[in-house]
C-alpha positions, 0 to 999 in steps of 0.5 A: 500500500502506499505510505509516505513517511515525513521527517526533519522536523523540529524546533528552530529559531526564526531565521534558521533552517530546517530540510524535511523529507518524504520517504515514499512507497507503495506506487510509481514515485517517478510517475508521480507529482508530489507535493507539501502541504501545511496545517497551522493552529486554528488554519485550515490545510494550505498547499506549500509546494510542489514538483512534477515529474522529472522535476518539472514544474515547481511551484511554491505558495506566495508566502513561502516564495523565495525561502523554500525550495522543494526538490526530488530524488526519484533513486531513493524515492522522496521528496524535500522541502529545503526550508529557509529564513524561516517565520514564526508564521511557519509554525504548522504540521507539515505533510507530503501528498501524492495528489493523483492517489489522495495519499497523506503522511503522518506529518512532521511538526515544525516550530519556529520560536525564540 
């Protein structure tokens, strides 16, 4: 079955920088967009980023524009989020999702507070 395990997340300090990861399996991960979505307290789930196939087509939420960068490396199927000059206001679970499977990780906390 499919299954997406996130990990990398943790408590940082605003300004600094965390990298998560998205192992992957079950499915064709090559074939497959991936994506990071976010869920902060009291929000509701809002999409992060994305990448294609052959890692065509990135796309990142204006809010994170120029901070994150998502990236893929199909020979050990996962997909990271390299996250930079991080805000308080980044403080959210994050989770990867194949969208064309409807599959969700468990999700990986990231708290960004002095």
């Amino acid at each position: 079955q499919v299954q997406l395990v996130e990990s990398g997340g943790g408590l940082v300090q605003p300004g600094g920088s965390l990298r998560l990861s998205c192992v992957a399996s079950g499915f064709t991960f090559s074939l497959s967009t991936m994506t990071w979505y976010r869920r902060a307290p009291g929000k509701e789930r809002e999409l992060v980023a994305s990448v294609g196939v052959a890692s065509f087509n990135r796309n990142y939420a204006d809010a994170v524009k120029g901070r994150f960068t998502i990236s893929r490396d199909d020979a050990k199927n996962t997909v990271y989020l390299q996250m930079n000059t991080l805000k308080v206001e980044d403080t959210a679970v994050y989770y990867c999702c194949v969208p064309r499977l409807a599959s969700w990780g468990q999700g990986t906390q990231v708290t960004v507070s002095s």
